[in-house]
FIMI-606028 format. One record per residue (C-alpha): residue number from 0; x, y, z. Coordinates in Angstrom, 2 decimals, m for minus. Layout:
<node><resi>NUM</resi><x>X</x><y>Y</y><z>Z</z></node>
...
//
This chain:
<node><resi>0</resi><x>226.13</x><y>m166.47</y><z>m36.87</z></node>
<node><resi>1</resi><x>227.52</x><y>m162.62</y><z>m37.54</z></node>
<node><resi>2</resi><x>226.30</x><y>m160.03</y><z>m35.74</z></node>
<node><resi>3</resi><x>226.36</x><y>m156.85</y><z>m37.36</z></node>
<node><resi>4</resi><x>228.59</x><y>m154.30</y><z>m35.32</z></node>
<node><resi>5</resi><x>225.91</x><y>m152.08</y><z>m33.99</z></node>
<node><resi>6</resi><x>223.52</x><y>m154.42</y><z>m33.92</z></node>
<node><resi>7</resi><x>220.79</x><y>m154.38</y><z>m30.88</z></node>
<node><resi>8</resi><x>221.46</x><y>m158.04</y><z>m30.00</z></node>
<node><resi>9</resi><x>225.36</x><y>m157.23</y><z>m29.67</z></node>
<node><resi>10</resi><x>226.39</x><y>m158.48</y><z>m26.12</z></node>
<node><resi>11</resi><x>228.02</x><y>m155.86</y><z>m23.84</z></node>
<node><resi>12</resi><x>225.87</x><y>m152.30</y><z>m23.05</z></node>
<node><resi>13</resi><x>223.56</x><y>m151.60</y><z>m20.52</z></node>
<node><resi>14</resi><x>220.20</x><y>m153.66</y><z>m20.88</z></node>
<node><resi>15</resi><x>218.27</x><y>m151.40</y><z>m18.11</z></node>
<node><resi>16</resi><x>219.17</x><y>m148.47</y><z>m20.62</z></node>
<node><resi>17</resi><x>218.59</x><y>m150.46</y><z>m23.64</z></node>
<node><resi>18</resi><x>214.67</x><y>m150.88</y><z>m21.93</z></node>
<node><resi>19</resi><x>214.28</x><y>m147.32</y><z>m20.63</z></node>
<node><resi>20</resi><x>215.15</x><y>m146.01</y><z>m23.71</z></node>
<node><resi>21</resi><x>212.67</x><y>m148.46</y><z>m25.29</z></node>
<node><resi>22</resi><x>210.14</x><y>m147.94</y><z>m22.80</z></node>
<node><resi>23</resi><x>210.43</x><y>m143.84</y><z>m23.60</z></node>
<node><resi>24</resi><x>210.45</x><y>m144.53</y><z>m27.30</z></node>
<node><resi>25</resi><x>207.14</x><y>m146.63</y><z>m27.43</z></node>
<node><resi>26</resi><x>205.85</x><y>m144.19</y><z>m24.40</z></node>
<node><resi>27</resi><x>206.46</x><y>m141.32</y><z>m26.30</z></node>
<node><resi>28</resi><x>205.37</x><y>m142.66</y><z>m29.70</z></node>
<node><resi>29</resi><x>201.76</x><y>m143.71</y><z>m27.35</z></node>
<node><resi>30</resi><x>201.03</x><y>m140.80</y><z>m26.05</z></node>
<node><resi>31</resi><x>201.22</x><y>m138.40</y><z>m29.12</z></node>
<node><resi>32</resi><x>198.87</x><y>m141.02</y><z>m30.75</z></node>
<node><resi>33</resi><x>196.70</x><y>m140.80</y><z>m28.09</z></node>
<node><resi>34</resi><x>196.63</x><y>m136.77</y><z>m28.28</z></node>
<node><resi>35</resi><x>195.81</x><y>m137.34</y><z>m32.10</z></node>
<node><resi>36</resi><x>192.93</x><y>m139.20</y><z>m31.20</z></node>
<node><resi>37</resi><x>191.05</x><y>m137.86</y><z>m28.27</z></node>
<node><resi>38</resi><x>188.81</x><y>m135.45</y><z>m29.24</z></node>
<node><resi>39</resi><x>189.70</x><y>m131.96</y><z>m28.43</z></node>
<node><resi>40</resi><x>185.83</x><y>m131.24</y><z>m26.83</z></node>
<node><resi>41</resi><x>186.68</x><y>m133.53</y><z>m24.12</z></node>
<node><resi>42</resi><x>189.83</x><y>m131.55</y><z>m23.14</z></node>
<node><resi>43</resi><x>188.13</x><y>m128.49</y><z>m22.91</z></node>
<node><resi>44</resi><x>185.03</x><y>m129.52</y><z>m20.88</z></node>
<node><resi>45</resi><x>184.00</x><y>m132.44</y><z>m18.74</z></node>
<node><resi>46</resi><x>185.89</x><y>m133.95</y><z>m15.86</z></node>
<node><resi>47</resi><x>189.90</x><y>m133.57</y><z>m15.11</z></node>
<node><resi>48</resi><x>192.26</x><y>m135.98</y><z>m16.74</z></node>
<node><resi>49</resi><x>195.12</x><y>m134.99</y><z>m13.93</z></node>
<node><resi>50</resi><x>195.39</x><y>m137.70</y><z>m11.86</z></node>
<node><resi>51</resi><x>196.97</x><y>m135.64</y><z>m9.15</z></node>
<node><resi>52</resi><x>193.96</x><y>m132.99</y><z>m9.67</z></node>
<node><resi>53</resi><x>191.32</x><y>m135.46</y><z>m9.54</z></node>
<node><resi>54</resi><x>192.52</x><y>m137.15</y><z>m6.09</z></node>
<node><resi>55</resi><x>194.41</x><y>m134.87</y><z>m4.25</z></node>
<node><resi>56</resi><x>192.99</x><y>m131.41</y><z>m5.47</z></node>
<node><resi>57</resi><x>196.17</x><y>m129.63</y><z>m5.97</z></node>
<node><resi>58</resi><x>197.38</x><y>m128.74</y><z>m10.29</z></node>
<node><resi>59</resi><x>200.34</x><y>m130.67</y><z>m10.76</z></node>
<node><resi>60</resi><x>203.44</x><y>m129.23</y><z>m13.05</z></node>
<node><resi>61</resi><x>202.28</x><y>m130.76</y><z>m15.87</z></node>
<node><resi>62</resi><x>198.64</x><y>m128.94</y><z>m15.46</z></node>
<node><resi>63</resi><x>197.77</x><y>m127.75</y><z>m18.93</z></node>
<node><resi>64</resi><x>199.86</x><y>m130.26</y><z>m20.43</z></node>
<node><resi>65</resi><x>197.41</x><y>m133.29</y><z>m21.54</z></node>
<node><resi>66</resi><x>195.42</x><y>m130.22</y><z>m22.99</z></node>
<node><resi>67</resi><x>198.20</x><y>m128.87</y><z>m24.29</z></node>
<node><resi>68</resi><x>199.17</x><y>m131.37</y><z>m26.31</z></node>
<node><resi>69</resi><x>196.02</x><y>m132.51</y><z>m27.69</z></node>
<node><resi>70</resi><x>195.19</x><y>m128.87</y><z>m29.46</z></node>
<node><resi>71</resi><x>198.80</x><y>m129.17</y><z>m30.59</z></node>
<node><resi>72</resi><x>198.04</x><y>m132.42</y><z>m32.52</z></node>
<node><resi>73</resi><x>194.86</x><y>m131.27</y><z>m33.94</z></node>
<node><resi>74</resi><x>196.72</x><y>m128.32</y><z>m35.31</z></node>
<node><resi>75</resi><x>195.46</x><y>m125.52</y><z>m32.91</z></node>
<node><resi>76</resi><x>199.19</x><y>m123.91</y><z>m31.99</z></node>
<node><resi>77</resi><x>198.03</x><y>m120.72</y><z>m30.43</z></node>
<node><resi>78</resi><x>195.34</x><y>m122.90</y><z>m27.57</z></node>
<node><resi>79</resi><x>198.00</x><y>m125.51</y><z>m27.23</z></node>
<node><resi>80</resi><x>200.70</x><y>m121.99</y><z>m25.92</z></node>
<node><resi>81</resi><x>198.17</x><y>m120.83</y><z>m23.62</z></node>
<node><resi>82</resi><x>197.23</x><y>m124.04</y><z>m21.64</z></node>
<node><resi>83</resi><x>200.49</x><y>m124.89</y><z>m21.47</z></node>
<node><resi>84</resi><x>203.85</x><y>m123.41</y><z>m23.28</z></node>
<node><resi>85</resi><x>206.25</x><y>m126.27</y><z>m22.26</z></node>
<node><resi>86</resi><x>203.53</x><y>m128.97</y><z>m23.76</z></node>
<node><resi>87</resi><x>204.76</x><y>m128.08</y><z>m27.31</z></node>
<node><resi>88</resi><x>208.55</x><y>m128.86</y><z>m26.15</z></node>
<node><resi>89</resi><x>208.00</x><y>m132.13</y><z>m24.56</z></node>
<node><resi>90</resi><x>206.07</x><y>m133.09</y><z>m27.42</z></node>
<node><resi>91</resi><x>208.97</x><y>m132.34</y><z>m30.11</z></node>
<node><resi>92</resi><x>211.27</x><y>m133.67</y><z>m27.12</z></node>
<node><resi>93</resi><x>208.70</x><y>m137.31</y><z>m27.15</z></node>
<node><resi>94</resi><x>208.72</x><y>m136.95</y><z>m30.98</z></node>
<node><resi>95</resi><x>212.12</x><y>m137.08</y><z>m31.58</z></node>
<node><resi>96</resi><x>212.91</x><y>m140.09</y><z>m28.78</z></node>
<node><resi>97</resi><x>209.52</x><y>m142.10</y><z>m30.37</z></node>
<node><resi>98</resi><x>211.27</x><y>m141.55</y><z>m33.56</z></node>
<node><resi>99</resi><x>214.77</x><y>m142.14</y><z>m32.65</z></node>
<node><resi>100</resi><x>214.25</x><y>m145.02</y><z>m30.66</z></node>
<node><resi>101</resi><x>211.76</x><y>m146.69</y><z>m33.27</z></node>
<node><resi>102</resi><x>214.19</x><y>m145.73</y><z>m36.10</z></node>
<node><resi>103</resi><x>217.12</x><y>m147.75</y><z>m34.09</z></node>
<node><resi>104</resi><x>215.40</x><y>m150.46</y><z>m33.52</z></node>
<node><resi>105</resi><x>214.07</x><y>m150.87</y><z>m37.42</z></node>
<node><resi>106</resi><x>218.02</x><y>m150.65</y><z>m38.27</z></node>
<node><resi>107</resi><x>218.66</x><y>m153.15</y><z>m35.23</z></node>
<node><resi>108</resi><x>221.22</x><y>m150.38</y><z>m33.78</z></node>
<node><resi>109</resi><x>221.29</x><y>m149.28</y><z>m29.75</z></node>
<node><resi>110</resi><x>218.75</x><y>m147.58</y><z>m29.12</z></node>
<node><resi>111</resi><x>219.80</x><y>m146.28</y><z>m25.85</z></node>
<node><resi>112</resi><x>222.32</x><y>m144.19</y><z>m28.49</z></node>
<node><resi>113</resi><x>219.63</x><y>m141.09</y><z>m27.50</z></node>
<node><resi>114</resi><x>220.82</x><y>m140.75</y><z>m24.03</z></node>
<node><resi>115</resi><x>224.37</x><y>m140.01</y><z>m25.50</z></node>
<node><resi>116</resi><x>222.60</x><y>m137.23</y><z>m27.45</z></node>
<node><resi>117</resi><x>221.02</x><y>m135.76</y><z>m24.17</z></node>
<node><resi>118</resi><x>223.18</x><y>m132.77</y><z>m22.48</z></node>
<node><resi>119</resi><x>222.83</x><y>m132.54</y><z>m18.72</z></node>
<node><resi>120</resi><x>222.86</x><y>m128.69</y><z>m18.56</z></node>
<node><resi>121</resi><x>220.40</x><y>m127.54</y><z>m20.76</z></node>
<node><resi>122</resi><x>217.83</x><y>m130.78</y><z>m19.89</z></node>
<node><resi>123</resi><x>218.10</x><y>m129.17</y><z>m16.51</z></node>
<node><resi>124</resi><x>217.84</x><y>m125.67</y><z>m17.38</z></node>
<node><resi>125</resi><x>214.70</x><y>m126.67</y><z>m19.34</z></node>
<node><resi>126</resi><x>212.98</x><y>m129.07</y><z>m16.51</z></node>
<node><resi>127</resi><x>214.03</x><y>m125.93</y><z>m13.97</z></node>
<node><resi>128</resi><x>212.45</x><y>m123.45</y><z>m16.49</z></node>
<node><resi>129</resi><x>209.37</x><y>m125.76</y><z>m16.57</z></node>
<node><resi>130</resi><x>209.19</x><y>m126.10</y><z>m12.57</z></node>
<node><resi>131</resi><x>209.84</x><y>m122.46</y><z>m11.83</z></node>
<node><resi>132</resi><x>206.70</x><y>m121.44</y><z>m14.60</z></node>
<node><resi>133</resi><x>204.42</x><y>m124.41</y><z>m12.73</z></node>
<node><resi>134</resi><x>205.53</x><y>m122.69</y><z>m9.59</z></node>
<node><resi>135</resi><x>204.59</x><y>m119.57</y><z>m10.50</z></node>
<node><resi>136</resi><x>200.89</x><y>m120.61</y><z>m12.15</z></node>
<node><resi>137</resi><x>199.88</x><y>m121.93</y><z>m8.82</z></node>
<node><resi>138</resi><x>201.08</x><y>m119.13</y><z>m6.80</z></node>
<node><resi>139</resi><x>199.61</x><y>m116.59</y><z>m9.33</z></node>
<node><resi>140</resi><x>195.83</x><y>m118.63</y><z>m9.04</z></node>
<node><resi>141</resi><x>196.38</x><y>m119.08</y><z>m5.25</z></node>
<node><resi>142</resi><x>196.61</x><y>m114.42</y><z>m5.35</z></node>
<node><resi>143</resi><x>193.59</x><y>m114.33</y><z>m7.43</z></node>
<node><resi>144</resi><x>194.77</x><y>m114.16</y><z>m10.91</z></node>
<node><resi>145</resi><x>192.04</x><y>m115.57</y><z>m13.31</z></node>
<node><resi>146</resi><x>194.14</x><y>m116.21</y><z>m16.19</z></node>
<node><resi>147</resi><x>195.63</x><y>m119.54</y><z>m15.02</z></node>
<node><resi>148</resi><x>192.39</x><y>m120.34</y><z>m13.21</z></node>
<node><resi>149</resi><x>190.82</x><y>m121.10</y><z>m16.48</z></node>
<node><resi>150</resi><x>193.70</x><y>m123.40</y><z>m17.22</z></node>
<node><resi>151</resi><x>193.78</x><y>m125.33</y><z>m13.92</z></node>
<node><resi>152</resi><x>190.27</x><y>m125.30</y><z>m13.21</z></node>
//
C-alpha cells in the first residue's frame, strides 16, 4: 500500500500533537457553532454561563467572552467589542485552527502543521495583552467603576 507523502497516517510525528491539534480543531469548530446557535436573549439576561462565576464568585479572564462571541456570530460587532474586545480575536484565532485543522484532515495532511504556523512572541504578547485588560476590568469594578460591572455582573 502507498502512502501519500504528507499523508495523516504517515508513521513518524508526534501523535499527542497530531490529537491536540485535532482536539483544538473540532473544539474550535464546536464552540463557534454553539455561539451561532444559542440565542443571544439568553446571554444578555438569565443566569451566568461562567463556570468560575457561578461557583466561586470571582469574573474569570475570559468574563465577557461567551457573550462576546455569541453577538459576534449573530452579526452584532459593536455589543460583541464592549463585552469583551479579545472575544472577536480568539474567535478568528478558533476559526482559522477549526478550519485549518478540518481542511488537513479532508486532504489527509498533518494537521498538527498549525502549530508550525504559531509564533511564540506575539501568541504571548496577545495572551499578556488579554491578561493585563482582565486584570484591569476586575480592579476597575472592585474601585467602583460601573462600566465593567454591567459586563461581569
Amino acid at each position: 500500500m502507498s502512502v501519500p507523502a504528507g499523508s495523516v497516517l504517515v508513521r513518524g510525528g508526534n501523535l499527542g500533537e497530531r490529537v491536540v491539534a485535532v482536539a483544538l480543531g473540532v473544539g474550535s469548530a464546536i464552540a463557534i457553532a454553539v455561539a451561532f446557535l444559542w440565542p443571544v436573549s439568553s446571554v444578555t439576561a438569565g443566569p451566568s454561563s461562567c463556570l468560575l462565576r457561578t461557583f466561586v464568585g470571582i469574573p474569570c479572564p475570559g468574563c465577557g467572552m461567551t457573550r462576546s462571541w455569541v453577538h459576534l456570530a449573530h452579526g452584532d460587532i459593536s455589543t460583541a467589542f464592549f463585552y469583551n474586545p479579545f472575544g472577536m480575536v480568539f474567535m478568528a484565532v478558533a476559526a482559522f485552527a477549526a478550519g485549518y485543522v478540518l481542511l488537513a484532515l479532508a486532504r489527509r495532511r498533518r494537521p498538527e502543521g498549525l502549530f508550525d504556523l504559531v509564533r511564540p512572541r506575539p501568541a504571548v504578547l496577545l495572551v499578556g495583552a488579554w491578561l493585563t485588560w482582565s486584570v484591569y476590568r476586575v480592579w476597575s469594578v472592585g474601585v467602583g467603576q460601573e462600566t465593567w460591572s454591567l459586563v461581569m455582573g
